[in-house]
N, C-alpha and C positions, 0 to 999 in steps of 0.2 A: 800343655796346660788345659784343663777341663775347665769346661765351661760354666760359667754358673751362669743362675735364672735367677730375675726378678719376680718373688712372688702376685698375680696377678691384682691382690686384694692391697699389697704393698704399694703398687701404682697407683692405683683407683686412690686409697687415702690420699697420697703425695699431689694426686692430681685436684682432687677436690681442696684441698688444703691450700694448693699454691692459688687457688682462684682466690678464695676465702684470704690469704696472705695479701691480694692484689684489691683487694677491697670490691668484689664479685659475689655480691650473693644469689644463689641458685635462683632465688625468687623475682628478682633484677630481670635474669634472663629469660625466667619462666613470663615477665610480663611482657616481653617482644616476644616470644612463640603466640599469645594470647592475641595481639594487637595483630600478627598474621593470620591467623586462623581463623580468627572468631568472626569474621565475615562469612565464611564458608559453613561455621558449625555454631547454631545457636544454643546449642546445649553444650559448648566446651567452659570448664573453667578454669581460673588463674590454678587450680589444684591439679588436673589435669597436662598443662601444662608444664608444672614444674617437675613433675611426675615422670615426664615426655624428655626433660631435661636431666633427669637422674640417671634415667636409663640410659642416655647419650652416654652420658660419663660412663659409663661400664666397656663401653669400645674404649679400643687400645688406641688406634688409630688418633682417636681425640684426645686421651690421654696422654698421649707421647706427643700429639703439637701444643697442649699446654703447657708439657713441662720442659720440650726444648723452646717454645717461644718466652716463655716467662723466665726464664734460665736464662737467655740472652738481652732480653728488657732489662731482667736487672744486672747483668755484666754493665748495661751501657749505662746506666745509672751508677754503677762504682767507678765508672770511665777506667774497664779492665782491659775492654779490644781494644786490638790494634789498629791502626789507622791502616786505609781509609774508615776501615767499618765501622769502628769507634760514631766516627760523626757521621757516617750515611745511617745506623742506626737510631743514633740520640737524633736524630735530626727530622727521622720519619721519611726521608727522601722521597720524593716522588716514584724516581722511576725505577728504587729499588726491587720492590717485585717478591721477593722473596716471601716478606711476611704473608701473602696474598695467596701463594704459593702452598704454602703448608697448610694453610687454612681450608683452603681448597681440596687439598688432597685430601685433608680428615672428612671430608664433606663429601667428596668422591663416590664412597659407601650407600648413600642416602640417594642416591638417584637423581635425575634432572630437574626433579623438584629442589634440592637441596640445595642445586650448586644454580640454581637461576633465584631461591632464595637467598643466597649466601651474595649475589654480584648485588641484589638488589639491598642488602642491608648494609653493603661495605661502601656502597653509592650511596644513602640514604643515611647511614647510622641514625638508627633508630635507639631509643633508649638509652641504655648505659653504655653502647657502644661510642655514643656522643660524647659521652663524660669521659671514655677512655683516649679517644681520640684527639682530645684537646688538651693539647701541652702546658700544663700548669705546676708549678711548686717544683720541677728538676724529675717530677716521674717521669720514667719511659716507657711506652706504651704499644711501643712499634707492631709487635706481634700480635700484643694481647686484646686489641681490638676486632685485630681480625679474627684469630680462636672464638670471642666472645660470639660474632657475627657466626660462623661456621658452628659451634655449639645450639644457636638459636635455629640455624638454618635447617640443619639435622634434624633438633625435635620438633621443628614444625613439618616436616616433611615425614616425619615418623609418625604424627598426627593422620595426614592429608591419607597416607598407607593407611593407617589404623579403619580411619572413618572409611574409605572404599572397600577395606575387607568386610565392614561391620554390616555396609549398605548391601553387599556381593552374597553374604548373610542371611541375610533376611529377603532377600529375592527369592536365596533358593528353598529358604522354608519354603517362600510364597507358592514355587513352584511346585516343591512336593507336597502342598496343601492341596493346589489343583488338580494334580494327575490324581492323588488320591480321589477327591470328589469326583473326578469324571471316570475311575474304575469300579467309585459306588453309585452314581448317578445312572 
């Protein structure tokens, strides 16, 4: 049997889509990269951020834990698994582990920054992580708090990169400004 491929632009929609399905707007997430960052960057804004969030989505990596975490959020929401998982899912269990797990590995990519942002937002839930996280009206949320955290975690850490490339930058104009001066001085 030959293989077939999912087109790459085909994910990326499905992925943006199931967030937007799960009631996650980009700019939601875009305001925890902003609330992380903007201590460090006084010139970042809410547009930047979300900007920082877009590009996330373009990794597969995060793409494929949206759509296998939100594919099983809502399995346990039709109460389709099977038991045990059924209710260690719906239930958010503690020592599950799992959702935490994938979250983590899409974050993985992002560096140490990402994944010491990511413990610190699935500790913290900050934002609409909170709102996902809190079991109301029969939704399940199990995964999709943590993708949420892991999505934020990324483009803040894609930030914190950005802004040291920019700073690494402009040093070395600084530098080739000086040698310049001191071979015309």
């Amino acid at each position: 049997m030959a293989r077939r491929h999912v087109h790459s632009k085909k994910v990326t929609i499905a992925a943006r889509q199931a967030l937007e399905d799960r009631g996650v707007p980009l700019e939601a997430i875009g305001e925890i990269v902003y609330d992380m960052q903007s201590p460090y960057n006084n010139t970042l804004t809410l547009a930047d951020c979300v900007e920082s969030v877009e590009k996330v989505l373009l990794k597969r990596e995060i793409q494929h834990a949206i759509l296998v975490g939100v594919e099983l959020d809502r399995l346990a929401e039709q109460k389709k698994l099977s038991e045990p998982l059924q209710t260690i899912i719906e239930s958010d269990e503690g020592l599950f582990g799992v959702d935490e797990t994938i979250a983590l590995g899409a974050a993985l990519g992002y560096g140490s920054i990402a994944v010491t942002t990511f413990g610190h937002l699935d500790k913290n839930k900050l934002g609409i992580i909170k709102k996902l996280d809190t079991k109301k009206g029969g939704s399940v949320h199990t995964f999709l708090d943590d993708i949420v955290a892991s999505i934020a975690a990324t483009a803040s850490s894609r930030i914190a990169h950005k802004m040291r490339d920019e700073e690494d930058s402009l040093t070395k104009d600084e530098t080739i400004i000086n040698e310049e001066e001191e071979l015309i001085g």
